[in-house]
C-alpha positions as a Markdown table, in Angstrom:
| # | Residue | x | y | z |
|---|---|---|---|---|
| 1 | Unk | 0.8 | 33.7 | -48.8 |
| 2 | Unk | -1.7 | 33.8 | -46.3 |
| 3 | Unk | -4.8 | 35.9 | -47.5 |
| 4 | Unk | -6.5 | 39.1 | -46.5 |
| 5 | Unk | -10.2 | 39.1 | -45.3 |
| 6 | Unk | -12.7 | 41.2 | -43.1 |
| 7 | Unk | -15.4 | 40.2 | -41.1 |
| 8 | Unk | -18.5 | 42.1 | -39.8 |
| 9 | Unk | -19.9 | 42.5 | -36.3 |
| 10 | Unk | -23.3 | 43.9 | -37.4 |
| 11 | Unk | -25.4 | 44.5 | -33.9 |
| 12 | Unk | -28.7 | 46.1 | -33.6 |
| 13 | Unk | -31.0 | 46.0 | -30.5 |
| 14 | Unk | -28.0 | 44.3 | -28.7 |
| 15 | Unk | -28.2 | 41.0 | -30.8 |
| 16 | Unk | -25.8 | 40.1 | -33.8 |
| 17 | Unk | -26.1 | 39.2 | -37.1 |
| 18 | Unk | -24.5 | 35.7 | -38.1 |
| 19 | Unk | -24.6 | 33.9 | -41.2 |
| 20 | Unk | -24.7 | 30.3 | -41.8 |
| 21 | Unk | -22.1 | 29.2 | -44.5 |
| 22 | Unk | -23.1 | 26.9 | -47.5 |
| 23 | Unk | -19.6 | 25.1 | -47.5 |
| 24 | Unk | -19.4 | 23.9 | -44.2 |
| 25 | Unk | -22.8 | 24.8 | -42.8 |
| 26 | Unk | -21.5 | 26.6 | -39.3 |
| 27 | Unk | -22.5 | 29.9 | -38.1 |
| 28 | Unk | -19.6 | 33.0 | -38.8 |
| 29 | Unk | -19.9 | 36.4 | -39.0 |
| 30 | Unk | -20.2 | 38.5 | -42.3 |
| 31 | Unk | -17.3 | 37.4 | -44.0 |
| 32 | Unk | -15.2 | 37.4 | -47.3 |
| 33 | Unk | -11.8 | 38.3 | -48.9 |
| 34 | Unk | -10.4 | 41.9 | -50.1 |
| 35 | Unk | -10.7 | 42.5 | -53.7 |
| 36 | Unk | -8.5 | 44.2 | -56.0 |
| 37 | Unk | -8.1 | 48.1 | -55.2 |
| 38 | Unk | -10.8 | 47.8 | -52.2 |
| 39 | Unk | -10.1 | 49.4 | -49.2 |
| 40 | Unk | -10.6 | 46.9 | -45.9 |
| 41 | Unk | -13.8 | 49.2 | -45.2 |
| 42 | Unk | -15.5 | 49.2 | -48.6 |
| 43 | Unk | -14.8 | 45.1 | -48.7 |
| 44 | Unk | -16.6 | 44.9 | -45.1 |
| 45 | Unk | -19.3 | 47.0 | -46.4 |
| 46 | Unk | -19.8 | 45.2 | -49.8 |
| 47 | Unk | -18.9 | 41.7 | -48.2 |
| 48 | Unk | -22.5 | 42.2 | -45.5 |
| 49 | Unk | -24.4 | 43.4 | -48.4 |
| 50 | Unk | -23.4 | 40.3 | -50.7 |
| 51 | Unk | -23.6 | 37.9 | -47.9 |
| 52 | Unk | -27.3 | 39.4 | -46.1 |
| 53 | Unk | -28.6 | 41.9 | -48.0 |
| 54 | Unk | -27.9 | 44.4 | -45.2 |
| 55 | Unk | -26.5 | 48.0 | -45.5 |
| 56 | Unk | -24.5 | 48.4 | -42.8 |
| 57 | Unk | -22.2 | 51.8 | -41.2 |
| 58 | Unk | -19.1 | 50.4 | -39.9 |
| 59 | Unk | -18.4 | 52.0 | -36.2 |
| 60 | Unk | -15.7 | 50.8 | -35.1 |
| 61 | Unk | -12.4 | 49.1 | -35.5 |
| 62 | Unk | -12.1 | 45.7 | -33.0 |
| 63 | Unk | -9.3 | 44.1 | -34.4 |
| 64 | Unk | -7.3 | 41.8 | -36.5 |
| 65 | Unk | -6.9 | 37.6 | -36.2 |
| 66 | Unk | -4.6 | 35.8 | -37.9 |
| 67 | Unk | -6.1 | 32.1 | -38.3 |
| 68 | Unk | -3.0 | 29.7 | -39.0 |
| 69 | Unk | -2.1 | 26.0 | -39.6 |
| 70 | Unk | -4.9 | 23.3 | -40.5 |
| 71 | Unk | -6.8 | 25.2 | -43.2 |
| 72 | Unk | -5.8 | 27.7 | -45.3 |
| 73 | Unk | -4.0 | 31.0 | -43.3 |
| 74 | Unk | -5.8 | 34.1 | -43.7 |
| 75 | Unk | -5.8 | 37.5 | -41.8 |
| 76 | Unk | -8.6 | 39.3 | -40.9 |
| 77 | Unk | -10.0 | 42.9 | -39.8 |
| 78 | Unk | -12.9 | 42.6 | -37.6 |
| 79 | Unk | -15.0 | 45.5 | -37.5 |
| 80 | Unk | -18.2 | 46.1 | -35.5 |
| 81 | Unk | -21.3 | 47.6 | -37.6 |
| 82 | Unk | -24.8 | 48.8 | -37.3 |
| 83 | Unk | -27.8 | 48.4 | -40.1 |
| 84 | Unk | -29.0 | 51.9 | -41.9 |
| 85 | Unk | -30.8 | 49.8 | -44.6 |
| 86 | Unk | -31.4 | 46.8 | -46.7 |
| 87 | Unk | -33.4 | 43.5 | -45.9 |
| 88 | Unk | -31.8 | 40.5 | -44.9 |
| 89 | Unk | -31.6 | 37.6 | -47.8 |
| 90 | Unk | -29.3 | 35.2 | -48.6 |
| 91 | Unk | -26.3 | 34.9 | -50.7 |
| 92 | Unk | -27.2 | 31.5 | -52.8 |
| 93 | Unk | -24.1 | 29.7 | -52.9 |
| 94 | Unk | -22.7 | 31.3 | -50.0 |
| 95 | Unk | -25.3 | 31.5 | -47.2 |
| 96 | Unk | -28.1 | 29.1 | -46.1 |
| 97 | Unk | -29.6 | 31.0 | -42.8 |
| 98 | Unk | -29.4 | 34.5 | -41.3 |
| 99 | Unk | -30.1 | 35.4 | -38.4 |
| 100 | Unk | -29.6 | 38.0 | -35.0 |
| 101 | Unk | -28.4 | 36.1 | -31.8 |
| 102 | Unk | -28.3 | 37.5 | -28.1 |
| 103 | Unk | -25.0 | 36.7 | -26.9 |
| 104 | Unk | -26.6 | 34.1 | -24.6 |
| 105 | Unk | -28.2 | 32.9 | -26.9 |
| 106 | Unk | -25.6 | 32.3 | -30.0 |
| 107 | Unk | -25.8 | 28.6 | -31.3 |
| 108 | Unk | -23.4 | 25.5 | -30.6 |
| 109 | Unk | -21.6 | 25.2 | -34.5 |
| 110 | Unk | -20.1 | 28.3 | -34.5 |
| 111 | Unk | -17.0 | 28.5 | -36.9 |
| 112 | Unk | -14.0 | 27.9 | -34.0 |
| 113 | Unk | -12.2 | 31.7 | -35.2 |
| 114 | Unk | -15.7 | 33.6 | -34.9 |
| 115 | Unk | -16.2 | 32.6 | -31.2 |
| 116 | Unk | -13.5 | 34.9 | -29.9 |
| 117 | Unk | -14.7 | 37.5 | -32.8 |
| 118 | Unk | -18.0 | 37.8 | -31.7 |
| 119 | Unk | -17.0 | 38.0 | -27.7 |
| 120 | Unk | -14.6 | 40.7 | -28.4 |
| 121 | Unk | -16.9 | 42.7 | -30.7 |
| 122 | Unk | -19.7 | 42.5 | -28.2 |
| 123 | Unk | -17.5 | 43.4 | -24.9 |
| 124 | Unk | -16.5 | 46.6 | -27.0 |
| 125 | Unk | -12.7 | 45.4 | -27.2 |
| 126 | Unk | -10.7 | 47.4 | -29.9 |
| 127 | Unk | -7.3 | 47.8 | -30.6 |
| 128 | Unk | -6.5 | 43.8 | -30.8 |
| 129 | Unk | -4.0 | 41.4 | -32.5 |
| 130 | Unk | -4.8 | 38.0 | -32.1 |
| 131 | Unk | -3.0 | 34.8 | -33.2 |
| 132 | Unk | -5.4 | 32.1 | -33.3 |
| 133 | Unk | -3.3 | 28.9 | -34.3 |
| 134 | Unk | -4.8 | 25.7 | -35.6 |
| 135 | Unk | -3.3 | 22.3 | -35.9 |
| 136 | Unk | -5.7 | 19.3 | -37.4 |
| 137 | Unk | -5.3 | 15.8 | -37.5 |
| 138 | Unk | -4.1 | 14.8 | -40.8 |
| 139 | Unk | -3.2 | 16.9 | -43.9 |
| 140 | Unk | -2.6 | 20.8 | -43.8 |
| 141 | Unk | -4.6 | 22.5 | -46.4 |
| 142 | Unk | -3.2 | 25.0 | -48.2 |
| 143 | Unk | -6.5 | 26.5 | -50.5 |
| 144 | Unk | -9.7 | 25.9 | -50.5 |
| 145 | Unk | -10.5 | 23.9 | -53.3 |
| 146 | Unk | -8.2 | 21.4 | -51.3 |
| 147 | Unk | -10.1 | 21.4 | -48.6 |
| 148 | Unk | -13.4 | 20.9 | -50.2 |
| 149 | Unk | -12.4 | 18.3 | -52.0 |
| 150 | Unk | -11.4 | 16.5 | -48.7 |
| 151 | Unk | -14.6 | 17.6 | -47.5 |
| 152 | Unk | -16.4 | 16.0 | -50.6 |
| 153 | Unk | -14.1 | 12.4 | -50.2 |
| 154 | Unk | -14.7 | 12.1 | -46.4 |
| 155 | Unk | -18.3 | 10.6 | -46.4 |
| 156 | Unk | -19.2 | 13.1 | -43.1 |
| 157 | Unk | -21.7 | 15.6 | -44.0 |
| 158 | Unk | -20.6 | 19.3 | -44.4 |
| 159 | Unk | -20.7 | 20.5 | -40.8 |
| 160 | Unk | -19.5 | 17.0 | -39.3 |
| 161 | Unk | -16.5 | 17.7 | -41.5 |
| 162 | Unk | -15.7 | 21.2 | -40.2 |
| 163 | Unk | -15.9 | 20.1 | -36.8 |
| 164 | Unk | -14.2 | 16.8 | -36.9 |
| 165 | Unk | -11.3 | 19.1 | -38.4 |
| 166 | Unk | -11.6 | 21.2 | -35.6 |
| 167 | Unk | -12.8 | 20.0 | -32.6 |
| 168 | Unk | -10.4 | 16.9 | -33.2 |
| 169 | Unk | -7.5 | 19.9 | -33.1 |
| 170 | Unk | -5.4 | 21.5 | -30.7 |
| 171 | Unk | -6.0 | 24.9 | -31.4 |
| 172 | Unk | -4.2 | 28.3 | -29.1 |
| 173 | Unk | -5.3 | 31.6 | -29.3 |
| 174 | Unk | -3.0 | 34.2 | -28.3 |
| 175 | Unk | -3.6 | 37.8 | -27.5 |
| 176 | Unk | -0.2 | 39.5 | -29.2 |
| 177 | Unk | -1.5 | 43.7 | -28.7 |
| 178 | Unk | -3.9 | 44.1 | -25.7 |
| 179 | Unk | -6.7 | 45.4 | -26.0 |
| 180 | Unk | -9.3 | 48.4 | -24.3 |
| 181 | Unk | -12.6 | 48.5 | -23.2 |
| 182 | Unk | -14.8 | 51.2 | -25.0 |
């Protein structure tokens, strides 16, 4: 059963906030799976503070993105945020590097399902569905400790692992409910 997540769009000053992830060193947005009688709103809002130390207001809804095939499926709720508090500092275990991006400005190893995240959440899109479907070379993983362990056998460091998963795959995204411009 594919999992349920949220993810954070926290922009201040017109840049936003990414995180880079221990496990495959890329760059993603706030991140993380809902917990056990947690609303999608109180995990976004706990999942920022874990993951950056920031306190965040959640402003708007932009959408949800079902990531499928390759790795393990997961859906997630994408809201935008702004900071009202905290000081950015990692997650140890989780996050190796924080920091706000301009939009020109955002770096090349992105994780591939945050690139259409962050472009939505800073054209003010809201009201989406999106399909994004991934199909690697190889193996599909069904759980993460699966794919870390392939991660762990292939020799490749962390972040040439992620990409040579993805950038090696054919990958679609599909728009499913349109969207409207704030």
């Amino acid at each position: 059963m594919p999992g349920v997540a949220v993810n954070v769009a926290v922009i201040h000053e017109g840049k936003i906030l990414l995180t880079k992830r221990e496990d495959f060193e890329v760059w993603c947005l706030p991140s993380g799976g809902v917990e056990e009688g947690e609303s999608l709103a109180e995990a976004a809002i706990r999942e920022t503070k874990e993951e950056t130390g920031v306190d965040v207001e959640l402003t708007r809804l932009v959408g949800v993105y079902s990531r499928l095939g390759g790795m393990p499926d997961v859906h997630a709720v994408l809201y935008e945020a702004r900071p009202i508090g905290g000081e950015l500092r990692l997650q140890p275990g989780e996050t190796i590097e924080l920091k706000y991006f301009a939009i020109n400005e955002l770096p090349n190893e992105i994780a591939f399902a945050h690139i259409k995240r962050i472009a939505d959440a800073f054209s003010g899109k809201s009201g989406m569905s999106v399909k994004q479907e991934i199909k690697t070379i190889g193996e599909v993983v069904a759980n993460r400790d699966k794919l870390y362990a392939l991660r762990d056998q292939s020799g490749l460091t962390r972040q040439q692992f992620y990409f040579e998963r993805i950038e090696g795959s054919e990958t679609k995204e599909t728009v499913e409910v349109g969207t409207r411009d704030l």
